[in-house]
KEZALUM-127229 format. One record per residue (C-alpha): residue in three letters; residue number from 1; chain; x, y, z. Coordinates in steps of 0.2 Angstrom, whole numbers, plus 5000, padded with zeros to 4 digits. Layout:
<kezas>
 kolpa torse vexfi east north   up
   ala   NUM     A    X     Y    Z
...
</kezas>
This chain:
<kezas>
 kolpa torse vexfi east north   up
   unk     1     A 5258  4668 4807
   unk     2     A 5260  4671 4789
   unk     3     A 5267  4688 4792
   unk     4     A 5270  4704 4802
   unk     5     A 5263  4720 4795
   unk     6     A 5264  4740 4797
   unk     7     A 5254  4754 4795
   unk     8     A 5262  4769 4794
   unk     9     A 5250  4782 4800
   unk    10     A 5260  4798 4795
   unk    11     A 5261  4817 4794
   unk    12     A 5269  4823 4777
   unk    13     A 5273  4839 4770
   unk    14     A 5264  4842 4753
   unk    15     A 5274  4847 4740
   unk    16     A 5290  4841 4750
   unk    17     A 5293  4825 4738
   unk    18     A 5312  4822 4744
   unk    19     A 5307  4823 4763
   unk    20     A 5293  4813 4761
   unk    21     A 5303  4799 4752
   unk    22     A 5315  4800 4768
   unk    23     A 5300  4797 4778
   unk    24     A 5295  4782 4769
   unk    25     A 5314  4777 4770
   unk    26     A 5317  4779 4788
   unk    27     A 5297  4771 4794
   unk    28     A 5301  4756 4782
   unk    29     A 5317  4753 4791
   unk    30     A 5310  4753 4808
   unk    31     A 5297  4744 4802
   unk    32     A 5309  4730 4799
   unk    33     A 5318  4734 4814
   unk    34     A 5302  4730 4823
   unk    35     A 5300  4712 4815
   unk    36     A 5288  4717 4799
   unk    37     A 5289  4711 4782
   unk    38     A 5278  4723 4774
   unk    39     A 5273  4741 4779
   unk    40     A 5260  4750 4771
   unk    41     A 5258  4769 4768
   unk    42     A 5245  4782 4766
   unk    43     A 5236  4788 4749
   unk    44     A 5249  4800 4738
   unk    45     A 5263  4797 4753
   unk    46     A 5276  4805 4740
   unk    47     A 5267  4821 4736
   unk    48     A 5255  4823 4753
   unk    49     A 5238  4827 4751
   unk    50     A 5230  4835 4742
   unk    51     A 5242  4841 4730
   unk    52     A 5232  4851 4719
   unk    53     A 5238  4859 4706
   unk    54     A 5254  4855 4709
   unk    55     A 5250  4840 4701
   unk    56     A 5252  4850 4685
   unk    57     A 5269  4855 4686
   unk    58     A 5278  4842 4676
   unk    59     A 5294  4844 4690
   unk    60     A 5283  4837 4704
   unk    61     A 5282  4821 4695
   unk    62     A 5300  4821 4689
   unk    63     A 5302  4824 4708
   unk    64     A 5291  4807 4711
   unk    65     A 5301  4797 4699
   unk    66     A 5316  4800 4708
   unk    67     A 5310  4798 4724
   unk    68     A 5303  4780 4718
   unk    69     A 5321  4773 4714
   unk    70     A 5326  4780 4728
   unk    71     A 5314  4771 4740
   unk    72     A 5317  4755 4728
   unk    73     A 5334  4758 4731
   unk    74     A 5336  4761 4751
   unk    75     A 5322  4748 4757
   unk    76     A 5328  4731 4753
   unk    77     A 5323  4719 4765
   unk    78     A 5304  4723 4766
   unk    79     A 5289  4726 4754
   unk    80     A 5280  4740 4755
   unk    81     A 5264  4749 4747
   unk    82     A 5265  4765 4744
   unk    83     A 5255  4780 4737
   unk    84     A 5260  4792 4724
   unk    85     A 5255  4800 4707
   unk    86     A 5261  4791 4691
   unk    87     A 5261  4797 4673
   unk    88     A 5248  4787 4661
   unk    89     A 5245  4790 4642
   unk    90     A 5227  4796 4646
   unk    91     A 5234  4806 4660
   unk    92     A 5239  4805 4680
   unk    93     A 5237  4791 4690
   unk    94     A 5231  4788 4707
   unk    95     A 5245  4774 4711
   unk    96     A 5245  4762 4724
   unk    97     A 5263  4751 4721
   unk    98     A 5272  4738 4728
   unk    99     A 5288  4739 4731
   unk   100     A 5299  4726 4734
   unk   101     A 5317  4720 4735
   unk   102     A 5323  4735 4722
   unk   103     A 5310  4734 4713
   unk   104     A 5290  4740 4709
   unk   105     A 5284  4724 4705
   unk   106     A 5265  4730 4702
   unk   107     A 5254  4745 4703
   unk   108     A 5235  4748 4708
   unk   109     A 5227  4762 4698
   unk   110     A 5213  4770 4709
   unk   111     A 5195  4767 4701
   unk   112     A 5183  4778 4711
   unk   113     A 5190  4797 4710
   unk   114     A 5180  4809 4721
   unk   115     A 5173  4826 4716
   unk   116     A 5161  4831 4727
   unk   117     A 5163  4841 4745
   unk   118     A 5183  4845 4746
   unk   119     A 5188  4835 4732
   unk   120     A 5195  4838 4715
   unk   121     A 5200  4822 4710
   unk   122     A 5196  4822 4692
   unk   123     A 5201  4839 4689
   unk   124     A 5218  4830 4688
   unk   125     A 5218  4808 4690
   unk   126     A 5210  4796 4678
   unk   127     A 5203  4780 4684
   unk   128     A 5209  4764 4684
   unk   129     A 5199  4748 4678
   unk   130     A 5204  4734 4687
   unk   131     A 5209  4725 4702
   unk   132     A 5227  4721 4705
   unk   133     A 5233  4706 4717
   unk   134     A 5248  4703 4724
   unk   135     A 5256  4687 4736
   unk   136     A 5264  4692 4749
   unk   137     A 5271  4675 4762
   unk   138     A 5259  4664 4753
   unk   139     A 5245  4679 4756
   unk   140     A 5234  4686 4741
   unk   141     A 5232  4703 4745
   unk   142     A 5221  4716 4735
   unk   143     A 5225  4734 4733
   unk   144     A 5213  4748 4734
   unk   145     A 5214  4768 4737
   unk   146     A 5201  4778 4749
   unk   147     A 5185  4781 4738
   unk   148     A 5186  4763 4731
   unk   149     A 5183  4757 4746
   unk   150     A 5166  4768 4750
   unk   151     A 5158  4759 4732
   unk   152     A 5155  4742 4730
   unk   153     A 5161  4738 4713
   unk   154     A 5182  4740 4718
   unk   155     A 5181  4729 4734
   unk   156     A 5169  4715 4725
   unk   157     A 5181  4715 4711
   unk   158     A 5195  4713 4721
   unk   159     A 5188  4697 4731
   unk   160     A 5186  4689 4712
   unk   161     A 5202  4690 4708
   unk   162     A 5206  4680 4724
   unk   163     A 5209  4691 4738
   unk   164     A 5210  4686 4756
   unk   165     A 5216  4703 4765
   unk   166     A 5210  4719 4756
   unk   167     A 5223  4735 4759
   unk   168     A 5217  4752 4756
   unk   169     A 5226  4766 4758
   unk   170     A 5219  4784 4762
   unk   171     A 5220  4803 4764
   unk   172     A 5203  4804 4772
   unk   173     A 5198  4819 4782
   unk   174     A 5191  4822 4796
   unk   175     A 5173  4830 4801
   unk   176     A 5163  4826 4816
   unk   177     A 5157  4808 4817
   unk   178     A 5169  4804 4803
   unk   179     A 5178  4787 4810
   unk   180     A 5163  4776 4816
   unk   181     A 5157  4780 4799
   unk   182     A 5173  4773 4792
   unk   183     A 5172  4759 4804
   unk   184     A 5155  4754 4799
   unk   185     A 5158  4755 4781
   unk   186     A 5172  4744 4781
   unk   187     A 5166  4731 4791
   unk   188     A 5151  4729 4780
   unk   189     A 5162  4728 4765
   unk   190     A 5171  4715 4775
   unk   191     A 5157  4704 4780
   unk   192     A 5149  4705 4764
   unk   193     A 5166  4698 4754
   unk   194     A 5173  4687 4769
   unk   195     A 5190  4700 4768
   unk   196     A 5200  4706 4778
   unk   197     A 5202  4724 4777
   unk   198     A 5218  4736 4782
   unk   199     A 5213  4753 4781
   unk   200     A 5228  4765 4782
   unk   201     A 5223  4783 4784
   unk   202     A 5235  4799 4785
   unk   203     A 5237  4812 4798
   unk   204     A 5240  4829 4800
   unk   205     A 5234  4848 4796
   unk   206     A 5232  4852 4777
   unk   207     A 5228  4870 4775
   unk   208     A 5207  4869 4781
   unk   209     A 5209  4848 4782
   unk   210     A 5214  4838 4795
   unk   211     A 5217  4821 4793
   unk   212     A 5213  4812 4809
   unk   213     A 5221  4795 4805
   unk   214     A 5213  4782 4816
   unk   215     A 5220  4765 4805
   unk   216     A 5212  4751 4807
   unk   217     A 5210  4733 4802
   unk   218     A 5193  4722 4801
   unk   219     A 5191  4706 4800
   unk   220     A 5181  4695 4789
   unk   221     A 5167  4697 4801
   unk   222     A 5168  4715 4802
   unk   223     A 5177  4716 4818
   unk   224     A 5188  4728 4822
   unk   225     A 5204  4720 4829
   unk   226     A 5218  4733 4828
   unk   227     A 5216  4753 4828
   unk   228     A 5228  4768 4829
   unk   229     A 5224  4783 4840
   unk   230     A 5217  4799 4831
   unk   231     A 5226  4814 4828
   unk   232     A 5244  4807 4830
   unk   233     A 5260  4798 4820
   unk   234     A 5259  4780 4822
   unk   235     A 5264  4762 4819
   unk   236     A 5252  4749 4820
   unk   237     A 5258  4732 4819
   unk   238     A 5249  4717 4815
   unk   239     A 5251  4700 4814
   unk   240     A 5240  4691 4799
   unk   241     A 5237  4671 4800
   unk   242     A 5240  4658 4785
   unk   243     A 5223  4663 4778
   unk   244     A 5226  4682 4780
   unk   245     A 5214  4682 4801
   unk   246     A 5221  4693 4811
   unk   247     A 5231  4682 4825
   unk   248     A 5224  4687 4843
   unk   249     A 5241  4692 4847
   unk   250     A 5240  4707 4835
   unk   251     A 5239  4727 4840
   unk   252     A 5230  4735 4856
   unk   253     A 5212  4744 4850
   unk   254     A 5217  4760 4857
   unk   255     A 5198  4764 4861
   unk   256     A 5182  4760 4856
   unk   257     A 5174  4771 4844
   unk   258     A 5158  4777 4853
   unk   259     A 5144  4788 4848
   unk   260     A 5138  4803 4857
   unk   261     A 5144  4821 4865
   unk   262     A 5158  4819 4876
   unk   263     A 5168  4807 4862
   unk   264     A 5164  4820 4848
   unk   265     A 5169  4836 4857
   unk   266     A 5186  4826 4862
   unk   267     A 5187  4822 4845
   unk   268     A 5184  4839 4836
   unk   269     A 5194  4851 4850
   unk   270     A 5209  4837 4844
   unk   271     A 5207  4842 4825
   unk   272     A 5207  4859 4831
   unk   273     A 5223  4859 4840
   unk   274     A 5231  4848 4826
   unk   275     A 5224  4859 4813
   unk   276     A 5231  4875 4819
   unk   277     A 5250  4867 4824
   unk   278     A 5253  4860 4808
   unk   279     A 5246  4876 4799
   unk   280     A 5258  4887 4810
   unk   281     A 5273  4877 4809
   unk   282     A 5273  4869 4791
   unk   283     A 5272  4887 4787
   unk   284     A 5287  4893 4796
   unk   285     A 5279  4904 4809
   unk   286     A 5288  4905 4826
   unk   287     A 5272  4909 4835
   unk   288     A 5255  4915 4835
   unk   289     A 5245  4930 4841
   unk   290     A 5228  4935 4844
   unk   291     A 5216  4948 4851
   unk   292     A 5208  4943 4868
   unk   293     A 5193  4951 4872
   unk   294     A 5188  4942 4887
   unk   295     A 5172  4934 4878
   unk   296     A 5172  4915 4874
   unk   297     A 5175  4914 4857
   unk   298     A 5195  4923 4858
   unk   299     A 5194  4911 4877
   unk   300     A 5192  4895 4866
   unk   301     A 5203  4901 4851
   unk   302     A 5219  4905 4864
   unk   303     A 5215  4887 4872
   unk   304     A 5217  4881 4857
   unk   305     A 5233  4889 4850
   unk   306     A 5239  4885 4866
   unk   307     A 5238  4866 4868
   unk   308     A 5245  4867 4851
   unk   309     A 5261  4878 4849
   unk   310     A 5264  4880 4868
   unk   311     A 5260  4894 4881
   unk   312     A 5280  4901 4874
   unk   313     A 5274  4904 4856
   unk   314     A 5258  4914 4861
   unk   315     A 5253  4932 4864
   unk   316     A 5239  4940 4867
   unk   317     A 5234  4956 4866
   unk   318     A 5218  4965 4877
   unk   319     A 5214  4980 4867
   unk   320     A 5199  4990 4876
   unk   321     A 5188  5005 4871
   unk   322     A 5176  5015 4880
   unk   323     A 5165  5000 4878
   unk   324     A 5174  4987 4886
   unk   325     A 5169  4983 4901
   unk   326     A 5180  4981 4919
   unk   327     A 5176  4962 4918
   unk   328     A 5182  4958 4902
   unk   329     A 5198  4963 4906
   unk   330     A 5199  4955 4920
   unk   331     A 5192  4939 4913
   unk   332     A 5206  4941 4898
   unk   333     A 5219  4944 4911
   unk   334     A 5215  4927 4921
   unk   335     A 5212  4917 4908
   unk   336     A 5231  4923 4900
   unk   337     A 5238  4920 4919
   unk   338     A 5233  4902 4919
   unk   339     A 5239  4898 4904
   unk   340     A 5254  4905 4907
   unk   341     A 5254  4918 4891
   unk   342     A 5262  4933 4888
   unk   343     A 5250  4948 4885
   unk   344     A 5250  4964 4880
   unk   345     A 5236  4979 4884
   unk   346     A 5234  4992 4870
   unk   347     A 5220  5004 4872
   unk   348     A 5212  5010 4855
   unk   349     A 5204  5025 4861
   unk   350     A 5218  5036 4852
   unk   351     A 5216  5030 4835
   unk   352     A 5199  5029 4836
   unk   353     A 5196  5045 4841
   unk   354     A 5210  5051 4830
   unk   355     A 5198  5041 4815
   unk   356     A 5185  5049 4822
   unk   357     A 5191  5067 4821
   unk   358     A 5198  5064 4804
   unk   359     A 5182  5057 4797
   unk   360     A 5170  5070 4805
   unk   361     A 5171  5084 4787
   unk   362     A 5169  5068 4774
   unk   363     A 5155  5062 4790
   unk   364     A 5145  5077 4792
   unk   365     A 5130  5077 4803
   unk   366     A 5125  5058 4799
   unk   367     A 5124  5049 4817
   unk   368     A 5134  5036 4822
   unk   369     A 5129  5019 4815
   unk   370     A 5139  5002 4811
   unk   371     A 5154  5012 4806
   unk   372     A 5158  5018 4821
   unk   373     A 5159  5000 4826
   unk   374     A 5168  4993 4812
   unk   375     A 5181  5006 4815
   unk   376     A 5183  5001 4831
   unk   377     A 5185  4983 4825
   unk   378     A 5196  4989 4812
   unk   379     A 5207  4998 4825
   unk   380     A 5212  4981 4834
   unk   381     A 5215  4974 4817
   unk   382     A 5228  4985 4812
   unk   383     A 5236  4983 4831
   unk   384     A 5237  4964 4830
   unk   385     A 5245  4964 4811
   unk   386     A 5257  4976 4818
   unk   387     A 5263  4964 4830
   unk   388     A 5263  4951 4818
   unk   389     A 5273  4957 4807
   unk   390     A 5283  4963 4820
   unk   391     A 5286  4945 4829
   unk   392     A 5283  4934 4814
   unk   393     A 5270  4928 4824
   unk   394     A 5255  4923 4812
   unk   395     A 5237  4933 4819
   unk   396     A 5222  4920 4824
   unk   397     A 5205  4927 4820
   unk   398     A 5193  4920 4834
   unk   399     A 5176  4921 4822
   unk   400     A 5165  4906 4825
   unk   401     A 5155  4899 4811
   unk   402     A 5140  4909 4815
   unk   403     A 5144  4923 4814
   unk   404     A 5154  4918 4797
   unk   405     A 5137  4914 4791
   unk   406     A 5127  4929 4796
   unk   407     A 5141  4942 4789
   unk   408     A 5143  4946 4810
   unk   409     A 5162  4952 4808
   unk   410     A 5172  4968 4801
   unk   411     A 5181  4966 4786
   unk   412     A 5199  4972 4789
   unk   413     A 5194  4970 4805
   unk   414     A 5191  4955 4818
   unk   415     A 5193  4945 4801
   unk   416     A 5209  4950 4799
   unk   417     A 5224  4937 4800
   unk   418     A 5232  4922 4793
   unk   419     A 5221  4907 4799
   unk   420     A 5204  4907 4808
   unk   421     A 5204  4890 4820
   unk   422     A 5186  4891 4825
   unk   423     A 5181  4898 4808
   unk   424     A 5168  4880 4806
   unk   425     A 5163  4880 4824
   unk   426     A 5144  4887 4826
   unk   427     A 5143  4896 4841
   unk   428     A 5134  4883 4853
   unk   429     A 5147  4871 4847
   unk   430     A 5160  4883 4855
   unk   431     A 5152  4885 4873
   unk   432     A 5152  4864 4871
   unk   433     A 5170  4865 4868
   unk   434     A 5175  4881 4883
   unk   435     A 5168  4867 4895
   unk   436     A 5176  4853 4886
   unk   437     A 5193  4860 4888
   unk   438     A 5188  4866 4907
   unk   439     A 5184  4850 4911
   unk   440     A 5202  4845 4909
   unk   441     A 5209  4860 4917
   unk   442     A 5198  4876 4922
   unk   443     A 5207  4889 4912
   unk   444     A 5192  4898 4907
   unk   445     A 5185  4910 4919
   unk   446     A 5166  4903 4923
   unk   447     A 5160  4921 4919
   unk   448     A 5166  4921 4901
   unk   449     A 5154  4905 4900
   unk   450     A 5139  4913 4908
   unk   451     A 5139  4931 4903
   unk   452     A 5129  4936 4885
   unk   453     A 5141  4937 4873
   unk   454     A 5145  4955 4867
   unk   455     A 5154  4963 4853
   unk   456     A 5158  4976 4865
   unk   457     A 5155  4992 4849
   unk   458     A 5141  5002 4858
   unk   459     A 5134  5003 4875
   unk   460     A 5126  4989 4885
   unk   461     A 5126  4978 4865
   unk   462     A 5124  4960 4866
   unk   463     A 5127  4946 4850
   unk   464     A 5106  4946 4851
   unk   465     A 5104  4965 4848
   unk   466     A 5107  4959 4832
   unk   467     A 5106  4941 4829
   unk   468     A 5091  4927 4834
   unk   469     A 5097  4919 4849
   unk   470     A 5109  4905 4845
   unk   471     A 5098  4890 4849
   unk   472     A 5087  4896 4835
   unk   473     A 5103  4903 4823
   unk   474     A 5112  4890 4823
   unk   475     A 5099  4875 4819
   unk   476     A 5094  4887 4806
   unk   477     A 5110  4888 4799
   unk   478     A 5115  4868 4798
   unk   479     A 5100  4865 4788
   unk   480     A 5104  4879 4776
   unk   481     A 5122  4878 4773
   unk   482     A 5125  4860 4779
   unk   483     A 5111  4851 4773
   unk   484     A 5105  4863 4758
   unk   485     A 5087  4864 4764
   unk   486     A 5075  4876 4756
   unk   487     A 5065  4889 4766
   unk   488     A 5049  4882 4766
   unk   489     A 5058  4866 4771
   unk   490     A 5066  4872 4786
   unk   491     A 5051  4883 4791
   unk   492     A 5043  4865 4790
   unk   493     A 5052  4859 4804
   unk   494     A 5045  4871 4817
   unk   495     A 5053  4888 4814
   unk   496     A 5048  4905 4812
   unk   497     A 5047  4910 4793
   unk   498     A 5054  4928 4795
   unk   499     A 5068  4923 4806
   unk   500     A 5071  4909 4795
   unk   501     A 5071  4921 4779
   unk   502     A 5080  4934 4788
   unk   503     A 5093  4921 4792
   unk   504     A 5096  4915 4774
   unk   505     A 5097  4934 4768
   unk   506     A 5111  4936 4781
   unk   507     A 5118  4922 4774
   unk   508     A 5118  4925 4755
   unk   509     A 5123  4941 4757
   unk   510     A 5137  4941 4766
   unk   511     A 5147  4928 4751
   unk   512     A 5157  4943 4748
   unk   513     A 5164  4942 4767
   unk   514     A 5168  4922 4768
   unk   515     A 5177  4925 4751
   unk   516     A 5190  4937 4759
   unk   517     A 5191  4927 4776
   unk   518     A 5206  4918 4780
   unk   519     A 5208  4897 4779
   unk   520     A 5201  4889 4794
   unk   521     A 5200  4871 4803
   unk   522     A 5185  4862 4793
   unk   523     A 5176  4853 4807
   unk   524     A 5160  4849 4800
   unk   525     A 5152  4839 4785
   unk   526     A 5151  4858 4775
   unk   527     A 5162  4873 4780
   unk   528     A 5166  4888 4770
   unk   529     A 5180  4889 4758
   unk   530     A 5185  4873 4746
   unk   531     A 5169  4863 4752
   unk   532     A 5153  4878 4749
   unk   533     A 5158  4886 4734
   unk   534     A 5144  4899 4730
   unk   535     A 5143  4915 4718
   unk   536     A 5145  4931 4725
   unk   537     A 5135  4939 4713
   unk   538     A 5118  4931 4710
   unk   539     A 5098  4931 4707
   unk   540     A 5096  4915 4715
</kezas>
């Protein structure tokens, strides 16, 4: 064995330079606790990712600076690479540095900066421009950050300059599929260059990102020989022969990565429970709260919040109207029950009749339309801030992607709230999931999975009053706003040319709505918010 090595697979605060610098102090001592001789990081570890524009505040990188010699300082014994941002005379790097015995004995610039889909990357980095090398144990090593790693020009210039073992650091995030991509990627880049690759990816909710981990190393075949588990802090260590192989003896697999429906719904409710615990704790709430209606969309979204914060640090709140009907109570009721979560029941008949009467002189004799339902909806809005702000708890929207889209929500309303969990989950997608999550435990009531869904605004009103059925609206809508597919192109494929027109009216005009929604999990290749950035006002 040449050497023992870590990857640190961890969840870090952005923005929190000092606490993260601890984190790197105290992972780098167990790391040699553990027998390692060098442990490597994640991309940015200092700052977290993405930084943004904190990255233009000058004291964030005074912050850096200081957190450098103090890592140098505190981590003798071991070698560690490390990502941060470092100041350049053209502008911010992208580091990759090795630290060793005190000391950064060299730095890797990153060459490939993203900026397309959630990345802003030359909004603030310049690039680097060549490979850097290191020996470690009689090892070359070469260096390399995320993006280099998905072009061919970083990793072949690296094998040049003598590489035997390629490390590459990431802050990759997650959508569906995402890991067997990453998998497959490397291994080629492997094979084709006889490298071996460590690819160390970070973990943990950012805002709408969740980074889903999964490090790994490849051997110069392209075989996986050492993978962490998704969605979770963790230390992988592996042992590296004279000629940079990983020895047989090295880290468990955790897991094959498989293709296929039952693997990516595991792996997307997981980004969804991590997604809304690290939002609600790294922002300081004690808690959540959210409307439950009964239907499946608040049943998935109370799941969820549950499996991430804990039955103690949920309520939920049943609030019917002349509309609801017997069984969604009763359905909201048991699903709370078996989840062991507080709930409260506030009718909204008094202030929306109390609206009502107010409204009738400015209403005249017009008859009751979609106002009447939005004020409703904007009646449980105002209920569930009040108890937020009242229990510091933050509110949960339970819109699904869907009806996001289609502009099928109330402003002030059912959008209103701090953070929307299943804000990139189409609609089918979200029955997938209420079975997923029963097929662990049944704490969904088999009637909120069968039953038409229903807004529950006006008598005997279902979701398809008003929308396409979903098995048409949600096709639709992946070839729309996921794959940016043209009318003609989608009608193409087999679908009716006014529902398909219809759809992408919906759509476009309801921008103004997504732009005052709250952040949500980002789940899929294109969600609303940082990754489809349209104008609200345009002739397009």
């Amino acid at each position: 064995m040449a050497c023992r090595l870590q990857i640190a697979q961890l969840n870090l605060l952005v923005g929190d330079v000092p606490g993260n610098a601890q984190r790197v102090i105290t992972t780098a001592r167990e790391a040699l606790a553990a027998g390692a001789d060098l442990v490597v990081f994640p991309e940015l570890t200092l700052t977290g990712y993405p930084p943004e524009d904190l990255l233009l505040r000058p004291e964030l990188l005074e912050r850096v600076d200081a957190a450098l010699v103090q890592v140098c300082a505190e981590t003798r014994g071991i070698t560690l690479v490390l990502g941060y941002p470092r100041a350049a005379p053209d502008g911010l790097l992208n580091a990759a540095g090795v630290i060793r015995d005190g000391a950064l004995v060299t730095e890797y610039a990153k060459q490939e900066l993203p900026n397309y889909s959630v990345f802003d990357e030359k909004r603030y980095f310049q690039p680097g421009a060549s490979a850097v090398v290191f020996e470690h144990r009689g090892l070359r090593m070469g260096l390399s950050v995320c993006e280099d790693i998905w072009r061919k020009a970083p990793t072949a210039a690296a094998a040049a300059a003598g590489a035997q073992v390629l490390i590459n650091i990431n802050a990759s995030p997650f959508h569906a599929g995402k890991q067997a991509e990453r998998e497959a990627l490397v291994a080629r880049r492997a094979g084709t260059h006889g490298l071996t690759i460590l690819y160390a990816n970070l973990v943990g909710g950012q805002d709408e990102l969740v980074f889903d981990g999964g490090s790994f190393v490849v051997d110069r075949e392209g075989r996986v020989q050492a993978r962490s588990p998704q969605f979770q802090e963790h230390a992988l260590l592996v042992d590296l022969a004279a000629d940079g192989t990983p020895c047989e003896s090295g880290a468990p697999r955790h897991g094959a990565v498989a293709a296929g429906s039952a693997q990516d719904e595991a792996a997307i409710y997981s980004a969804l429970v991590l997604g809304v615990r690290d939002y609600v704790r790294k922002n300081g709430f004690s808690g959540a709260v959210l409307g439950l209606s009964g239907g499946v969309d608040s049943a998935l979204t109370l799941a969820i919040a549950v499996d991430a914060l804990g039955a103690d640090q949920v309520e939920a709140v049943l609030m019917p109207s002349r509309y609801t009907a017997d069984m969604s109570n009763e359905d909201a009721l048991e699903q709370a029950r078996r989840l062991g979560v507080r709930t409260h029941t506030i009718p909204i008949e008094p202030a929306f009749d109390s609206f009502l009467a107010m409204l009738k002189p400015a209403f005249g004799d017009r008859a009751p339309d979609v106002t009447e339902e939005n004020i409703q909806a904007r009646c449980r809005g105002v209920i569930l801030m009040a108890l937020s702000n009242k229990h510091g708890r933050i509110l949960l929207t339970t819109g699904n992607k869907s009806e996001m889209s289609v502009g099928y929500a109330t402003l002030y309303g059912d959008m209103a709230g701090g953070f929307a969990p299943i804000k990139d989950v189409p609609k089918i997608l979200v029955y997938r999931l209420a079975h997923y999550r029963n097929g662990l435990a049944p704490i969904i009531p088999e009637r909120v999975l069968t039953r038409a869904p229903s807004a529950e605004l006006r008598p005997d009103q279902t979701d398809q009053d008003s929308l396409p059925p979903y098995e048409i609206l949600d096709p639709i809508l992946r070839l729309y706003i996921e794959e940016d597919q043209s009318v003609d192109a989608i009608v193409a494929q087999g679908f009716a040319a006014s529902e398909v027109r219809r759809v992408v009216r919906l759509v476009d005009r309801n921008e103004y709505k997504r732009r005052q929604a709250p952040p949500g999990v980002r789940i899929s290749r294109r969600a609303f918010g940082r990754d489809r950035r349209y104008p609200i006002t345009s002739g397009f």
